[in-house]
C-alpha positions in Angstrom: 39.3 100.6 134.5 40.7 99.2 137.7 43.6 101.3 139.6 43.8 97.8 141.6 45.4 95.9 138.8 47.5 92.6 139.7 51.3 93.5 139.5 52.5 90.1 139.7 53.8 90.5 136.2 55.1 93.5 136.0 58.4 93.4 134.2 60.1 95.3 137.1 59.7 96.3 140.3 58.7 99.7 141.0 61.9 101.8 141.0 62.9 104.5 143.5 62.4 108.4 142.3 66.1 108.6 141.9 67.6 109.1 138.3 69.9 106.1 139.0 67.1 103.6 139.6 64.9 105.4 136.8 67.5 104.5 134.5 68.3 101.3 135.6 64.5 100.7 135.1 64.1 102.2 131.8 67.3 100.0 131.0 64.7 96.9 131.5 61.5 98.3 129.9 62.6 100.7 127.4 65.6 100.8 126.3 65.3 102.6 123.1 64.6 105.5 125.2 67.8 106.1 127.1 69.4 108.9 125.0 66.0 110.5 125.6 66.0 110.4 129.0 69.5 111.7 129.4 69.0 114.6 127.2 65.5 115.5 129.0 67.4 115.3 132.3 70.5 117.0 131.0 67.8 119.9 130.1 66.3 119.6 133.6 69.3 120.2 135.4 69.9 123.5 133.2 66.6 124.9 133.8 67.2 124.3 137.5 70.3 126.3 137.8 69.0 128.8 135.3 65.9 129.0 137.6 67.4 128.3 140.6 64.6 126.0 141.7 64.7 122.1 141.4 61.1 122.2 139.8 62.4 120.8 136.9 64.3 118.7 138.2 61.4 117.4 140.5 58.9 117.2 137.1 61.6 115.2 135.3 61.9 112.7 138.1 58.0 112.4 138.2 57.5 112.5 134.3 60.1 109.7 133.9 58.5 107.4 137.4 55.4 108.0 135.6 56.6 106.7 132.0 58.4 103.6 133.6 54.9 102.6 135.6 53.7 102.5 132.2 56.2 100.4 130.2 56.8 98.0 133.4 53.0 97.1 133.5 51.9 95.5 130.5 48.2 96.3 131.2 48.9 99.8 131.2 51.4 99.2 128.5 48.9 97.6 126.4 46.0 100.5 127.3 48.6 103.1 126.5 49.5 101.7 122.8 46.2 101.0 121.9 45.0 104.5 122.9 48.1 106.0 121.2 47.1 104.3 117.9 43.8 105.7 117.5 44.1 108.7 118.7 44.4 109.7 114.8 41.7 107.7 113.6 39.2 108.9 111.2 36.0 108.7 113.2 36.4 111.4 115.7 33.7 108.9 118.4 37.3 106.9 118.3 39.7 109.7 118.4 37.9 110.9 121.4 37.7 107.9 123.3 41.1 107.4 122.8 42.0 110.6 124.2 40.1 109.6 127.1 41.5 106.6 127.9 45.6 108.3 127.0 44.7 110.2 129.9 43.0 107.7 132.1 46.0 105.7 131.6 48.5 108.5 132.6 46.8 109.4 135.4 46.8 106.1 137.0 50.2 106.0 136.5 50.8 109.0 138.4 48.9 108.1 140.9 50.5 104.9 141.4 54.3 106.3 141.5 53.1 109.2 143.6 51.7 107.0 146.3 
């Protein structure tokens, strides 16, 4: 695993942390997943006022830059889906290492939008 992967073909550029530029993204990348992101934010925005903290808000923003680093990178597209496929798989050795690498792959995804 390499967190120095080349980006010249990523499908996007990275977008900005704001919800207009993660959905503009997500437009691009994964667009089947637009009603999801609007209801996710819509639930957000409710917690925030009910809390009265922008935690949510802040997690929501992250969660989604996180999700879009995947899609827009087809090596940690590819990683992601392969790990996501076996992560039910009969021999537990495979479950496991799938596991492993869901989280590897989300982590370095994290890393990368949080700087």
């Amino acid at each position: 695993m390499s967190t120095q992967s080349d980006h010249r073909h990523d499908l996007v550029p990275r977008p900005e942390q704001t919800p207009d530029a993660l959905r503009a993204a997500l437009a691009v990348v994964a667009p089947g997943r637009l009603e999801e992101m609007q209801t996710t934010k819509d639930e957000a925005f409710a917690k925030a006022l009910e809390w009265q903290s922008l935690s949510p808000v802040q997690s929501w923003v992250l969660t989604w830059a996180r999700d879009i680093e995947i899609a827009r990178r087809p090596d940690l597209s590819g990683r992601h889906a392969r790990a996501k496929s076996n992560l039910e798989h009969e021999d537990p050795v495979v479950a496991h290492e799938a596991l492993r690498e869901l989280s590897a792959v989300l982590d370095e995804a994290m890393k990368a939008v949080r700087g």
